[in-house]
C-alpha positions as CSV (number, residue, x, y, z in Angstrom):
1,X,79.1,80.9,115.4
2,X,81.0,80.2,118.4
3,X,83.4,78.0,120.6
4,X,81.4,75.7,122.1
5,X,79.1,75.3,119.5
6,X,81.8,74.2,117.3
7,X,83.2,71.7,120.0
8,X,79.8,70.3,120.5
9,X,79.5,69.6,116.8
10,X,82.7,67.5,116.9
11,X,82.2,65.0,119.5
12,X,78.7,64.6,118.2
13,X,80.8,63.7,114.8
14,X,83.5,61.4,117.1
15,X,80.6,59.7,118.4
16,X,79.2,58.7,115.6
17,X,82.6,57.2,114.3
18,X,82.8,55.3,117.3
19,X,79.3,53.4,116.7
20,X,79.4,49.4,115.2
21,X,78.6,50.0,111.6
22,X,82.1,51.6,110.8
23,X,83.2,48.1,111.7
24,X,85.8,49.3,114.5
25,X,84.5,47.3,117.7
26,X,84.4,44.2,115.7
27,X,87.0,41.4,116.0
28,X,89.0,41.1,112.7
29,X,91.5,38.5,112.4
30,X,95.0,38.8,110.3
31,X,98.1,40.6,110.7
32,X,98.5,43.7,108.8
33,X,101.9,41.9,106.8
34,X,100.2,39.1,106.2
35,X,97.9,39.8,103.1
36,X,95.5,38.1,104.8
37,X,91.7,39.3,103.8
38,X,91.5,40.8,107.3
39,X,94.1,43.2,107.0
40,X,92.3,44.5,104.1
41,X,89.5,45.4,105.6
42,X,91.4,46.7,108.6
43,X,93.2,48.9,106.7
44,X,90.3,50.0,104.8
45,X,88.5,50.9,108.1
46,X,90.8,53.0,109.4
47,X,91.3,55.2,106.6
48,X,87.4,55.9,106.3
49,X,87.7,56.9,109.4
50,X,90.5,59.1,109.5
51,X,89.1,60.5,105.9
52,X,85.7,61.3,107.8
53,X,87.3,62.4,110.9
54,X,89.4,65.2,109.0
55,X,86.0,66.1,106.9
56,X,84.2,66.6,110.5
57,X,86.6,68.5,111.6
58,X,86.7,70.6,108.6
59,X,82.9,71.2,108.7
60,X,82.8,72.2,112.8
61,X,85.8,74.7,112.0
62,X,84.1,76.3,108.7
63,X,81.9,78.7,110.3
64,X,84.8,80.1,112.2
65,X,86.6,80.4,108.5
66,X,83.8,82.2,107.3
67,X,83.7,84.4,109.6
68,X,87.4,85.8,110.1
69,X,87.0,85.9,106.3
70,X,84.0,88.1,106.9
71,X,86.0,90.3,109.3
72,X,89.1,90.8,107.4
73,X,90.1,94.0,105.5
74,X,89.6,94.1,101.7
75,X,92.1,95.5,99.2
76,X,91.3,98.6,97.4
77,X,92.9,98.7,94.0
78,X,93.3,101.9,92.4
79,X,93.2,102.2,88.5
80,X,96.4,103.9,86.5
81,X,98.5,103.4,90.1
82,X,101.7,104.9,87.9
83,X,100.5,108.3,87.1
84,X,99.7,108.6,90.9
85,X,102.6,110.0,92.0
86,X,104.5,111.9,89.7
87,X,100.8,113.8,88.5
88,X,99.5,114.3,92.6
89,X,101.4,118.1,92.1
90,X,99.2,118.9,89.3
91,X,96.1,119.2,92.1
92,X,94.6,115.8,91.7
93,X,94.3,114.5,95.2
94,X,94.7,111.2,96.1
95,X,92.4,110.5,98.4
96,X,89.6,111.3,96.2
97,X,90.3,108.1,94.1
98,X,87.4,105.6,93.6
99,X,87.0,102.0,94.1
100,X,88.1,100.2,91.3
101,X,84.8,97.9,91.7
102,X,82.8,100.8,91.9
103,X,84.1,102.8,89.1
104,X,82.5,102.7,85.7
105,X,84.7,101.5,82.5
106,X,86.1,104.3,80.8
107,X,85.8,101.7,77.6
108,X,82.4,101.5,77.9
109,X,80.8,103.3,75.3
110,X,77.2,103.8,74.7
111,X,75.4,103.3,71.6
112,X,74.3,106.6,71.5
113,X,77.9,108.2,72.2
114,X,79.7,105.9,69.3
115,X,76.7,107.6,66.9
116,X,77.4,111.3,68.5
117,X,80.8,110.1,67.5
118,X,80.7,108.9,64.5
119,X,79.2,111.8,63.2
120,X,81.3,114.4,64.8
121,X,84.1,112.9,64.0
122,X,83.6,109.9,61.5
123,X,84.6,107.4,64.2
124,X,83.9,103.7,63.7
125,X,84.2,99.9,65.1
126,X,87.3,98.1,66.3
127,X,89.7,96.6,63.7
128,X,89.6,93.2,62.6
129,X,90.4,90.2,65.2
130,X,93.4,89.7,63.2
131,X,94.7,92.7,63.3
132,X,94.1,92.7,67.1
133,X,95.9,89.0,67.2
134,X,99.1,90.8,65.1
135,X,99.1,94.1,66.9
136,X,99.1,92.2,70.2
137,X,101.6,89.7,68.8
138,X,104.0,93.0,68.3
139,X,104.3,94.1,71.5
140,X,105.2,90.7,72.7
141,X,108.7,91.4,71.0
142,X,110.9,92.7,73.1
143,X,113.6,93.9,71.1
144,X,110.9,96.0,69.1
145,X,109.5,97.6,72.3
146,X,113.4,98.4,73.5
147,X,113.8,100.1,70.1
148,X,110.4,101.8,70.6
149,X,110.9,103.0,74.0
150,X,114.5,104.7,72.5
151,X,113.0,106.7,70.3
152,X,110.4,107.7,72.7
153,X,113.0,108.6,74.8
154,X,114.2,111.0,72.1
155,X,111.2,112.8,71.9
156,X,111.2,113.3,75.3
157,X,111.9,117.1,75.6
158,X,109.5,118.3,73.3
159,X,106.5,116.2,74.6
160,X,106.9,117.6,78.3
161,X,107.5,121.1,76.3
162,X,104.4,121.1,74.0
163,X,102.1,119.0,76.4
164,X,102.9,122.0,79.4
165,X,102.4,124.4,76.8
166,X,99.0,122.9,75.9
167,X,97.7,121.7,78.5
168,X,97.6,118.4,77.7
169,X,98.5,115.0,79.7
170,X,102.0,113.8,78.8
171,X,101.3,110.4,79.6
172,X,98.8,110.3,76.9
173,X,101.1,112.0,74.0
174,X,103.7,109.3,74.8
175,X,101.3,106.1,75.3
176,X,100.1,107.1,71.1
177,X,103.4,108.2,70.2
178,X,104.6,104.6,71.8
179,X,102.0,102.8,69.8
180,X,101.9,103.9,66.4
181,X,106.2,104.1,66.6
182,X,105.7,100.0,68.1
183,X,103.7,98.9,64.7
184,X,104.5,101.1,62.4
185,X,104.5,100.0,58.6
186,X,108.9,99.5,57.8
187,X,109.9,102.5,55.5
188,X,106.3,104.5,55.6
189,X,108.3,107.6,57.7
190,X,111.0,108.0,54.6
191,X,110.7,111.2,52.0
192,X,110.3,109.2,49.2
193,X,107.4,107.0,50.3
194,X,105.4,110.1,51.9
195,X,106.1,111.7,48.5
196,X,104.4,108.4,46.6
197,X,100.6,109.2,48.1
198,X,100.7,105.5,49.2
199,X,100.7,106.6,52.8
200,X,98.2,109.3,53.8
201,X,99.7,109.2,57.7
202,X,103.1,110.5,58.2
203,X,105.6,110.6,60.8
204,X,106.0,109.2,64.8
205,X,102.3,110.0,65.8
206,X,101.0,108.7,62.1
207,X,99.3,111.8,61.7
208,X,98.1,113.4,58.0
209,X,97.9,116.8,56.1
210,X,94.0,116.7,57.0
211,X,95.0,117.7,60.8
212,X,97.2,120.2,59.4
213,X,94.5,122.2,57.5
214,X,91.9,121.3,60.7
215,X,94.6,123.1,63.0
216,X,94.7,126.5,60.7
217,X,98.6,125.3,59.3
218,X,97.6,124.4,55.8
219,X,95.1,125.6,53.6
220,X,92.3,124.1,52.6
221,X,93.5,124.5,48.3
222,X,96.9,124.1,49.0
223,X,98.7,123.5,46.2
224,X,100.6,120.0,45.5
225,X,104.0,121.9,46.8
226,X,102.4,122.8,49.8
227,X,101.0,119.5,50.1
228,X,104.4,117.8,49.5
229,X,106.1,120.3,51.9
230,X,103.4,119.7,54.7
231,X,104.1,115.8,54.4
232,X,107.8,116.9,55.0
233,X,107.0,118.3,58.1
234,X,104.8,115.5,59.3
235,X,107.8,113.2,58.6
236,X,110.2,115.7,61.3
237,X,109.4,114.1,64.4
238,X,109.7,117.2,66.5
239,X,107.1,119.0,64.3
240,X,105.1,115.7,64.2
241,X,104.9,116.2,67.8
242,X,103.4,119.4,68.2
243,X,100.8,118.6,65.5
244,X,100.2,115.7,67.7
245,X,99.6,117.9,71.1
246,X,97.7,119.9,69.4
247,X,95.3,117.9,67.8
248,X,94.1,116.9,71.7
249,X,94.1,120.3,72.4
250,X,91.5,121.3,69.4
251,X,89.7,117.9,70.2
252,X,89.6,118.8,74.0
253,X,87.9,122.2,73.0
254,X,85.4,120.4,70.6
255,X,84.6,118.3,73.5
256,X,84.0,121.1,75.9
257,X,86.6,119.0,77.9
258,X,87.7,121.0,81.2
259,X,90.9,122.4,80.9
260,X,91.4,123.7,84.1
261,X,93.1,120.8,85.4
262,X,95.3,118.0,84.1
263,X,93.0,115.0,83.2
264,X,94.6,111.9,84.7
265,X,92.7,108.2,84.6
266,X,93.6,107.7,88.3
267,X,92.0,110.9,89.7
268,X,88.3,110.6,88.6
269,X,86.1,108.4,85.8
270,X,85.1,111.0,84.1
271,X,89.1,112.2,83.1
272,X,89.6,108.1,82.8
273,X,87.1,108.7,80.2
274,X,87.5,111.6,78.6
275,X,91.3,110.3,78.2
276,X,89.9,107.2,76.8
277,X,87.9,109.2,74.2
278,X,91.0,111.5,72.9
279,X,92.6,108.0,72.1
280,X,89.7,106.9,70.1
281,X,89.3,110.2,68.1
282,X,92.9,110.0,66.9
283,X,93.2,107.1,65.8
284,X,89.1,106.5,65.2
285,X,89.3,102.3,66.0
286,X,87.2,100.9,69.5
287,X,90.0,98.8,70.7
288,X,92.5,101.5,70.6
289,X,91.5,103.5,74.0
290,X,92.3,100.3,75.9
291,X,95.7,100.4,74.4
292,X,96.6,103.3,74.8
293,X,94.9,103.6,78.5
294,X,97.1,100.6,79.4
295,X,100.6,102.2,77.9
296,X,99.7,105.0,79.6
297,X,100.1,102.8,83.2
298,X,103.3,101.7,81.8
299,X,106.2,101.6,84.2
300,X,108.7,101.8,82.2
301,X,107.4,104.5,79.5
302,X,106.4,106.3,82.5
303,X,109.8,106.9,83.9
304,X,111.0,108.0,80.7
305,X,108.9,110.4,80.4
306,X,109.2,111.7,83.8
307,X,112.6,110.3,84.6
308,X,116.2,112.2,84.7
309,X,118.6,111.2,82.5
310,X,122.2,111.0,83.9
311,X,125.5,109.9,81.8
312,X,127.9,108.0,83.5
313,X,131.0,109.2,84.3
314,X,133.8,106.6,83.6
315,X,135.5,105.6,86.6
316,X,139.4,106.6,85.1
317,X,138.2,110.5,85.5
């Protein structure tokens, strides 16, 4: 739509405000102070037909709008933008990134991969809405997630160690390590409760003597001191953590998952997915994944994981 046709438009509109039923040629008696009737209606007038005026002028001009909004550049967001940077040396390239619009969701489970699932792996549904409203409630509390994020920091060393070692995206050890630390239940990780039975998952990554004997580390009729002594090792949070890496690595072998490369949300759908199903395997509930997919984009988890740490040196040395 162009100039002049826009132009044209708008004295067609003035000409029609001009004309005698919008009352403006008429005579009308009355000052406009004196709260006579007349200045009522002469007040009324000419705010119709300013009101109309702006709304012809709006009109003309809104092909125009439509079409410099037609013509300007559109954003394209990228999914996981935080792992972008620090994981580009690992081969992923950049450029090959997807539209976020056109990408499918990595949460998206069929019907017939939550049975495949379920019976590989005895998988099931989300946790109740409850649950969901007190998880989510916990990470609204900021002193929790500082303590959280401390000990995370602690374990720092030995998830970049075990994750090269394996294989296996750091990102994703720390995002579940993050979240089971950020609601676990107060005194589960102590000797004497792990030595009770009353908690079957043990240590930072909530993990239980079942991955032990699934990894080859404990046998199958292990006796109750081997049981006892395998809990102790959950509860060490170094050894917790190589249990941890390890269980993705056997679960990325059971899941023919390519190990080749790093898998990394931001580099194709199919890693965003196969990420996304790792999550779900370890801790078995459908509204995990997106959890642990969004720590996993966090900014502040993310540089401590791939951050330097440097002690201050007080300024009296």
């Amino acid at each position: 739509m162009g100039g002049p046709d826009v132009v044209a438009r708008f004295s067609r509109f003035r000409r029609t405000l001009r004309s005698p039923r919008l009352g403006s040629s008429q005579p009308v008696s009355g000052h406009p102070e004196s709260g006579q009737p007349g200045s009522s209606r002469l007040g009324s007038g000419r705010l119709v037909s300013l009101a109309l005026i702006s709304l012809g002028l709006g009109l003309a001009l809104l092909p125009l709008q439509i079409q410099r909004w037609s013509q300007a550049p559109r954003t394209v967001l990228f999914s996981d933008p935080s792992l972008i940077g620090s994981l580009a040396s690992n081969g992923a390239d950049p450029k090959g990134l997807i539209n976020e619009g056109q990408r499918p969701d990595p949460l998206d489970f069929s019907e017939a991969e939550l049975r495949d699932l379920n019976r590989r792996f005895g998988v099931h549904g989300p946790q109740p809405k409850l649950a969901q409203l007190f998880t989510e409630g916990l990470d609204q509390l900021q002193p929790l997630r500082v303590h959280t994020l401390s000990r995370v920091e602690e374990l720092q060393p030995i998830i970049l160690s075990e994750s090269r070692r394996h294989h296996i995206n750091p990102m994703l050890v720390a995002a579940v390590l993050f979240d089971e630390l950020q609601h676990a239940k107060p005194g589960e990780d102590t000797p004497l409760m792990a030595e009770s039975g009353l908690f079957h998952t043990h240590g930072p990554a909530q993990l239980g003597i079942g991955e032990l004997q699934k990894q080859g580390l404990l046998s199958q009729n292990a006796t109750s001191e081997q049981i006892n002594a395998a809990r102790q090792q959950l509860l060490d949070p170094d050894r917790n953590v190589q249990v941890l890496v390890g269980k993705f690595a056997r679960l990325s072998k059971a899941l023919s998952l390519p190990r080749q490369h790093l898998l990394m949300a931001s580099s194709s759908p199919r890693d965003a997915k196969a990420l996304a199903t790792l999550a779900y395997l370890h801790n078995g509930k459908l509204d995990y994944p997106g959890r642990i997919l969004r720590y996993m984009q966090d900014p502040e988890l993310h540089g401590l994981i791939y951050g330097t740490r440097t002690s201050r040196t007080s300024p009296l040395i």
